[in-house]
C-alpha positions as CSV (number, residue, x, y, z in Angstrom):
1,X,-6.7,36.9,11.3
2,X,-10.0,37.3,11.9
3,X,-10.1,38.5,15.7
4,X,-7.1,40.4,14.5
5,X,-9.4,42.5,12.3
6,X,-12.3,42.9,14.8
7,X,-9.7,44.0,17.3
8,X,-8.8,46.7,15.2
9,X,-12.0,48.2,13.9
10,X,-12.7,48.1,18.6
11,X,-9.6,50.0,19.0
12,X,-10.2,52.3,17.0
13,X,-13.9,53.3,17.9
14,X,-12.9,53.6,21.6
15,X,-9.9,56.0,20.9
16,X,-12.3,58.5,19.6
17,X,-15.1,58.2,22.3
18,X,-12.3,57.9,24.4
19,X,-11.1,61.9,23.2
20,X,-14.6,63.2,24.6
21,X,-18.1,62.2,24.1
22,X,-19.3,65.5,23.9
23,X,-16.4,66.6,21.0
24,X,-17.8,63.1,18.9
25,X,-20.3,64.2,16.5
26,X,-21.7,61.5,14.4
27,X,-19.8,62.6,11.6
28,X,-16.5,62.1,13.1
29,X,-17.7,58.6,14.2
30,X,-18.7,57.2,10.8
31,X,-15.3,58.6,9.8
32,X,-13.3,56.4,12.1
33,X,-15.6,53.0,11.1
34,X,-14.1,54.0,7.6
35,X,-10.5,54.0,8.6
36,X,-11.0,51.2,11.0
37,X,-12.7,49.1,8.0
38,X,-10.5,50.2,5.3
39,X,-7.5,48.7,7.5
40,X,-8.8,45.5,8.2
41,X,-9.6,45.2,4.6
42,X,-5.5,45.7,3.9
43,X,-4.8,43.9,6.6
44,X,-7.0,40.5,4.8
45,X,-5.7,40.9,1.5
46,X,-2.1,40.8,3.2
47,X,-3.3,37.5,5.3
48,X,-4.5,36.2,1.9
49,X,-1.2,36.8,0.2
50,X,0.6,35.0,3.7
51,X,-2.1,31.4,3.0
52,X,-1.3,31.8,-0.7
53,X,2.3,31.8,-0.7
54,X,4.3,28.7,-1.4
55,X,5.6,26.9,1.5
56,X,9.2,27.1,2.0
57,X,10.7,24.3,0.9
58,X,13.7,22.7,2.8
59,X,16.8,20.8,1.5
60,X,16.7,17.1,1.0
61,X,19.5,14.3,1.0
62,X,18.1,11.0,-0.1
63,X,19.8,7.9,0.2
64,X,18.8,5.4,-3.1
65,X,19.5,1.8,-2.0
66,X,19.5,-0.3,-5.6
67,X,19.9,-4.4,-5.1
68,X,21.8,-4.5,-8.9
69,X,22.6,-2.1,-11.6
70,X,23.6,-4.7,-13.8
71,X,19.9,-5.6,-13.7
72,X,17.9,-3.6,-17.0
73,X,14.9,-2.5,-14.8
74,X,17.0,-1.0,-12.2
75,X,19.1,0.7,-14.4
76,X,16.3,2.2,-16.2
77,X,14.6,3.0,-12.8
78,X,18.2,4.6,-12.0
79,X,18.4,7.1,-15.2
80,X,15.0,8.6,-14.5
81,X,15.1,8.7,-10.9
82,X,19.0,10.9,-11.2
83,X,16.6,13.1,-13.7
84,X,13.7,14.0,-11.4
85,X,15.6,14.2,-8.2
86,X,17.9,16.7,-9.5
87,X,14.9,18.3,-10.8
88,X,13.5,19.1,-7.3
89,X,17.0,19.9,-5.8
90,X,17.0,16.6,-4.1
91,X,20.8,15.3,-3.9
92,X,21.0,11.5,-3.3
93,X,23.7,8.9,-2.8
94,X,23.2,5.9,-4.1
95,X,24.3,2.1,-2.7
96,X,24.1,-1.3,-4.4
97,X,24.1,-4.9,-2.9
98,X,24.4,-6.9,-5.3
99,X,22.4,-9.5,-4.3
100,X,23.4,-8.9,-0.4
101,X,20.7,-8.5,2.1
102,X,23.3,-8.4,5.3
103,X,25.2,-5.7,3.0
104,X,22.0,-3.6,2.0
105,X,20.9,-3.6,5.7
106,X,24.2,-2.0,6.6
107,X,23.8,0.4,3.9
108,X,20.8,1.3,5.3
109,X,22.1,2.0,8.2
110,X,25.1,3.9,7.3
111,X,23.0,6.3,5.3
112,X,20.9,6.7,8.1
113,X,24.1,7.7,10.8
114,X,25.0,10.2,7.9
115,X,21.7,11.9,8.2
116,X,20.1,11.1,5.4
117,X,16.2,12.4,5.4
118,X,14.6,9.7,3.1
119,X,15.7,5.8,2.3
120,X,15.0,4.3,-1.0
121,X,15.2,0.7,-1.2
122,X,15.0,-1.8,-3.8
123,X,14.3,-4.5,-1.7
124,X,17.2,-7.7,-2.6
125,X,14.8,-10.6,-1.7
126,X,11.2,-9.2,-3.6
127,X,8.3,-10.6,-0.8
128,X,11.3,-11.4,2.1
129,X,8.8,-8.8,4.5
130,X,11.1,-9.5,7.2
131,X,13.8,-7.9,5.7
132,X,11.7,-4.8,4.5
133,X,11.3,-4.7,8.1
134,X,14.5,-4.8,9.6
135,X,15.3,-1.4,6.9
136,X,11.7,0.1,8.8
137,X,12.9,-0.5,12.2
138,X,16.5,0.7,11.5
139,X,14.8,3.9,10.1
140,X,11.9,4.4,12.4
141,X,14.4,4.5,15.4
142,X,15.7,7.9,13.8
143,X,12.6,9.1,12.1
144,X,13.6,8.5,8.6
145,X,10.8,8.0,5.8
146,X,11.2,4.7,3.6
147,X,10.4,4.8,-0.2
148,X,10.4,0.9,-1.3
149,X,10.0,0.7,-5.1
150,X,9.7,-1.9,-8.0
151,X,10.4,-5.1,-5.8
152,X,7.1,-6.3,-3.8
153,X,8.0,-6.4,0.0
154,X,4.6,-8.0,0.9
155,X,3.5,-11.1,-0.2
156,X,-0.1,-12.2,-1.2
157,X,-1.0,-13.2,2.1
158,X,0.6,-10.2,3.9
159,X,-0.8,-7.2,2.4
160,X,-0.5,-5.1,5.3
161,X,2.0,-6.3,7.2
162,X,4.9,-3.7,6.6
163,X,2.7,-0.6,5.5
164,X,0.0,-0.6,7.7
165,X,2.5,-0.9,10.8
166,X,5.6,1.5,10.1
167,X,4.7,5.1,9.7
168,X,6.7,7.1,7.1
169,X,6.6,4.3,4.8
170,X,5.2,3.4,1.0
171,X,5.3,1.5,-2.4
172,X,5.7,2.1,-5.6
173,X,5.8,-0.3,-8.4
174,X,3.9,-3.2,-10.2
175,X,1.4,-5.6,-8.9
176,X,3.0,-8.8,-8.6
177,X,0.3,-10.2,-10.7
178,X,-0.3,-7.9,-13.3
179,X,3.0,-8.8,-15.7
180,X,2.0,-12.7,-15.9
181,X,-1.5,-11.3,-16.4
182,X,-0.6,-8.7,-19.5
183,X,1.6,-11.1,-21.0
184,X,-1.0,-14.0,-20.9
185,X,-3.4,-11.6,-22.5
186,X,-1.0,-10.3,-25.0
187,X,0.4,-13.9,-26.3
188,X,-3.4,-15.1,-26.2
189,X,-4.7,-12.7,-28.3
190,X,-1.6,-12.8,-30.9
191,X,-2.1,-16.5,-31.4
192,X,-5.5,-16.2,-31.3
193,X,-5.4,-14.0,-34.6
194,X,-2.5,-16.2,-36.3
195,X,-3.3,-19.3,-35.6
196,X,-3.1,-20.8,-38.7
197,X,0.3,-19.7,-39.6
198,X,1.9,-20.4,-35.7
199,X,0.5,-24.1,-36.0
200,X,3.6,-25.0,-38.3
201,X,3.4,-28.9,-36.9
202,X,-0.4,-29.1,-38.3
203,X,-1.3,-30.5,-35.7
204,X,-4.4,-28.2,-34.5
205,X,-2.4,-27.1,-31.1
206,X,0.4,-24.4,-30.2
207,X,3.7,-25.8,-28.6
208,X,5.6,-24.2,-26.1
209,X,8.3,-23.7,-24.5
210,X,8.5,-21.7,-21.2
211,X,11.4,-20.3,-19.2
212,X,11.5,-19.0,-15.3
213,X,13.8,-16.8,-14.2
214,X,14.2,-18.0,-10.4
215,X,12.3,-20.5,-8.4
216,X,12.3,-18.9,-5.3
217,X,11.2,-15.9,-6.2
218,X,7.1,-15.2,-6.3
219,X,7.1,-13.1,-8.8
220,X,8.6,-15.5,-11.1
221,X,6.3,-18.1,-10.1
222,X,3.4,-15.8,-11.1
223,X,5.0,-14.9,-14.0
224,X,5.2,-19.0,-15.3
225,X,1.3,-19.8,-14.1
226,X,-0.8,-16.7,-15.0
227,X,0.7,-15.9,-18.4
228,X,0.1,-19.0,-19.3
229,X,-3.1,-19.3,-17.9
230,X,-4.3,-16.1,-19.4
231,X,-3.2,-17.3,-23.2
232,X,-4.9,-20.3,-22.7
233,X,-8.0,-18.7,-21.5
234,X,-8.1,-16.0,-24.4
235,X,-7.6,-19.1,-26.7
236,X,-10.8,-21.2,-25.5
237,X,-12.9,-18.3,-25.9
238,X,-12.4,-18.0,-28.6
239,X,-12.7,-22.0,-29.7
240,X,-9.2,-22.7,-30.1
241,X,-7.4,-25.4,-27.6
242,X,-5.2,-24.5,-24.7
243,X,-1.5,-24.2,-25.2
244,X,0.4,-27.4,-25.7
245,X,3.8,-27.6,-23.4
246,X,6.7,-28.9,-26.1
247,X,7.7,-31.5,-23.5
248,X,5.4,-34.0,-22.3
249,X,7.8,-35.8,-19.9
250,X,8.7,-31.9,-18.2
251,X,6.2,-32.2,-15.5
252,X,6.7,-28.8,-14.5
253,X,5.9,-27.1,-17.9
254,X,9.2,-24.9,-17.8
255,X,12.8,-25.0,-17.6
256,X,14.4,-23.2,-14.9
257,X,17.5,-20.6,-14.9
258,X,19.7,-22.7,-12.1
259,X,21.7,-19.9,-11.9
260,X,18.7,-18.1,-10.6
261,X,19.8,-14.6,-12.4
262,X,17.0,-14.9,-15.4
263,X,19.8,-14.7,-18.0
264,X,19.9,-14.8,-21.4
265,X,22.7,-17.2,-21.1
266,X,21.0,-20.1,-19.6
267,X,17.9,-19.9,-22.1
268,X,20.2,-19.6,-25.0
269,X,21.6,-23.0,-24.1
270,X,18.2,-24.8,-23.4
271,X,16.8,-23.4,-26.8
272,X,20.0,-24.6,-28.2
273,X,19.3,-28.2,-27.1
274,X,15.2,-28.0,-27.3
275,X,15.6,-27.1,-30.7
276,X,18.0,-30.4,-32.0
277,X,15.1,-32.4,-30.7
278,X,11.8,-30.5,-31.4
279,X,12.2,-28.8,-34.7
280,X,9.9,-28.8,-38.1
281,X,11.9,-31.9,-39.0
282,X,10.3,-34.2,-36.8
283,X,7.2,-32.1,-36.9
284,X,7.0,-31.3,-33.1
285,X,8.4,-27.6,-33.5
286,X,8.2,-25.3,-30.6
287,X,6.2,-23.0,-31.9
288,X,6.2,-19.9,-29.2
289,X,8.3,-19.1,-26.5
290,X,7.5,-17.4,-23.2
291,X,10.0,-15.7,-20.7
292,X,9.8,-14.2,-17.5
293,X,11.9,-11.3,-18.6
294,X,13.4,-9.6,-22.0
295,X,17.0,-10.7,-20.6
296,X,15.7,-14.2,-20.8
297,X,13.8,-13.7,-24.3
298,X,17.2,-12.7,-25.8
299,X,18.7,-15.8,-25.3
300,X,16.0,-17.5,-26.6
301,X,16.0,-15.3,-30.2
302,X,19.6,-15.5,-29.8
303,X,19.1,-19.7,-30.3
304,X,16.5,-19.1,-32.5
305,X,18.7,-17.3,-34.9
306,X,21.3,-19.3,-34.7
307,X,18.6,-22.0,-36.4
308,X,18.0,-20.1,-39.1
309,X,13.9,-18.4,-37.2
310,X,13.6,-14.7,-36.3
311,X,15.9,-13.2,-38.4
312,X,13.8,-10.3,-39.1
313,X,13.0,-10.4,-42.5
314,X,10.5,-11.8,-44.9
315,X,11.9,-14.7,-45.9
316,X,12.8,-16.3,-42.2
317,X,10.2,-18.6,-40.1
318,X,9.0,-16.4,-36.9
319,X,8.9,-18.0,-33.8
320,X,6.8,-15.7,-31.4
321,X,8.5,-14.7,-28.1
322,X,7.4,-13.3,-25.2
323,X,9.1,-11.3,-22.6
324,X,8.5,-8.7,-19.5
325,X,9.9,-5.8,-18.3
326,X,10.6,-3.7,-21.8
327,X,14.3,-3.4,-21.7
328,X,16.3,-1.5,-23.9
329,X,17.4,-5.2,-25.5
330,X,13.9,-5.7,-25.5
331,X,12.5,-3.1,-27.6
332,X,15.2,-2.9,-30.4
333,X,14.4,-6.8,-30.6
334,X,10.8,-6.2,-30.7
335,X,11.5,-3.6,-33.3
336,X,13.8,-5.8,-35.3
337,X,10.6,-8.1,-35.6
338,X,13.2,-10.8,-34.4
339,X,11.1,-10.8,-30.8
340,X,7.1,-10.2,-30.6
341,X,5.9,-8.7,-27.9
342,X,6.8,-7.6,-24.1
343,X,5.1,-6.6,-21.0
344,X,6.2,-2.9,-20.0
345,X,5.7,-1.4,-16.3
346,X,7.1,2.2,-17.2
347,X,10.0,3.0,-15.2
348,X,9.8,6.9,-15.5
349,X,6.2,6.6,-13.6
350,X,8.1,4.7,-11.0
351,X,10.6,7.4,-10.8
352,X,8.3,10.3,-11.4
353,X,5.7,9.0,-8.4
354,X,8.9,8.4,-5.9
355,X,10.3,12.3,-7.0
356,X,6.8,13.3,-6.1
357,X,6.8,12.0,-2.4
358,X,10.5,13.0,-1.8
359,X,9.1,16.5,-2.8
360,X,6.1,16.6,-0.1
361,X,8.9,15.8,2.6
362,X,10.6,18.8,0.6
363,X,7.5,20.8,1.6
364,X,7.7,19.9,5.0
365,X,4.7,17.1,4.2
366,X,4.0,13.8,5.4
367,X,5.6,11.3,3.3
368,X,2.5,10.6,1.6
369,X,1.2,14.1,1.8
370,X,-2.5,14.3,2.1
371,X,-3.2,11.1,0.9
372,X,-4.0,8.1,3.1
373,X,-2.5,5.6,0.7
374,X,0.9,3.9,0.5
375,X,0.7,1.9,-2.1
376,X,1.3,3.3,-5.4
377,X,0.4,1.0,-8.3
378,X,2.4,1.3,-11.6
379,X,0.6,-0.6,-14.6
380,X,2.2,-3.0,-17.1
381,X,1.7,-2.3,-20.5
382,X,1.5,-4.7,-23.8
383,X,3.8,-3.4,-26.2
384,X,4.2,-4.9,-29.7
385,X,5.8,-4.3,-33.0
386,X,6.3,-0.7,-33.5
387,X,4.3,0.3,-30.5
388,X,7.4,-0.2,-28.2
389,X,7.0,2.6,-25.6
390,X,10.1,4.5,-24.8
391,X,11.9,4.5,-20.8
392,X,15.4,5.0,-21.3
């Protein structure tokens, strides 16, 4: 724009020496810098207007690759995500494996041949990074950006690996050790402050009982050891002992879902049985309850109940329990005061944060835009009592 503008103000001058030097007088050549000034200046403020004008934005299909509606978190995730796509103009199709890697990949792949412009992928196996990579390669072949969200697709010791190679790429969702962490914290510093009423065996110690959702999956194992570890840790600050497991011939310190599908189901029943042998009876009462998710905590209030504990009134025993993810189940539980306390990574920031990079491809961006990150960290949360934050 610049030499645009000098340009013009030259022409001009030599057009009228160019008429005859001895017809220029002075006057008439201060007269021409005028003009000659006065339309450069029009034609800045019209360059000005051009950089400050919005970018044109282009049409979008996305292509939403979910492992399992039936699963609360993704069905939350789902419901916001419809929301702010449709609120950028972005139309997507969405796919769901159910539990299929071999399916999702095809999936994938399909989407891609229909010319979708961006994958999202909730990865089946959470941490498999050779199957995050097989979607990458399938999708850097045709240029197609990859959105993974809420499942990890890196493990500890492979931060990196899938990022920091493939182009087009990025994350959004949790750390993989922040929910153990904010649960720990949470059910530390609630038995911390009641310990006296929570020690219903009298025995000076907290028993109990812990459930894990699926014993090949990372995130469950971090679940079981730092939320545990982080109670405990709270508690010896603050003098009290570490947390007691119910069983002492359980050398794992937790029961396992078998089924591997952290269901309510398959706590319900091991509550069912823990509780005809560890009850205030014998005086060796489970006295709080820790579960990798708020599908597993159900089951575990559902027992509970069923015993005569958490009924939500003022006359009932309350067993604490502990879940993570802040379903829908969750929440009402939590505000029936029949369940204590869950860990909540908000699934409309999820959503919002993936809407927000589909739009910079929108504005003919890089995936990421100007940012050099791909990695986009969503926080847990501690919600309690009547504090339950909203997502669905």
């Amino acid at each position: 724009m610049r030499h645009r503008i000098t340009a013009l103000i030259i022409s001009v001058l030599l057009a009228f020496q160019a008429s005859g030097c001895s017809a220029v007088t002075e006057k008439a050549q201060e007269n021409a810098q005028e003009k000659a000034e006065q339309a450069a200046e029009e034609m800045a403020a019209q360059g000005k207007v051009e950089e400050d004008a919005e970018p044109e934005r282009r049409a979008l299909k996305a292509a939403v690759l979910y492992d399992s509606l039936e699963d609360a978190k993704t069905r939350a995730i789902a419901g916001h995500l419809r929301e702010k796509l449709k609120a950028i103009d972005v139309k997507a199709d969405e796919y769901e494996a159910g539990g299929d890697f071999d399916l999702q990949l095809q999936q994938a792949v399909s989407a891609i041949e229909k010319g979708t412009d961006v994958l999202m992928v909730e990865l089946v196996d959470e941490g498999y990074s050779n199957e995050a990579e097989e979607i990458c390669r399938a999708a850097a072949d045709q240029g197609v950006p990859v959105i993974f969200f809420y499942r990890e697709i890196e493990l500890r010791d492979e931060q990196g690996l899938i990022l920091d190679h493939y182009d087009n790429t990025a994350f959004v969702g949790p750390s993989v050790r922040a929910a153990g962490r904010v649960q720990g914290e949470m059910i530390g510093e609630y038995v911390r402050d009641h310990y006296s009423d929570l020690d219903l065996n009298g025995d000076g110690r907290i028993s109990y009982a812990l459930f894990k959702g699926d014993n090949l999956s990372e995130k469950a194992d971090l679940r079981t050891r730092t939320s545990v570890e982080n109670a405990s840790s709270v508690l010896t600050e603050a003098g009290y002992p570490a947390l007691t497991y119910f069983d002492e011939s359980n050398s794992y310190g937790y029961q396992l879902d078998l089924t591997e599908t952290w269901s309510a189901f398959s706590v319900r029943d091991y509550m069912e049985t823990n509780l005809a042998l560890y009850n205030e009876e014998k005086g060796n009462m489970i006295e709080l309850v820790i579960c990798n998710s708020d599908q597993m905590a159900e089951g575990a209030v559902q027992a509970l109940n069923a015993a005569g504990y958490n009924l939500g009134d003022d006359e009932s025993t309350t067993i604490p329990v502990f879940g993570i993810d802040g379903t829908y189940m969750g929440r009402e539980l939590i505000q029936g005061r029949k369940m204590t306390g869950t860990a909540v990574c908000d699934a409309g920031k999820i959503a919002e944060k993936m809407a927000a990079l589909a739009d910079n491809l929108c504005l003919g961006k890089e995936l990421t835009g100007d940012s050099d990150k791909k990695r986009f960290t969503v926080d847990y949360e501690k919600v309690m009592a009547m504090e339950e934050k909203k997502e669905e």
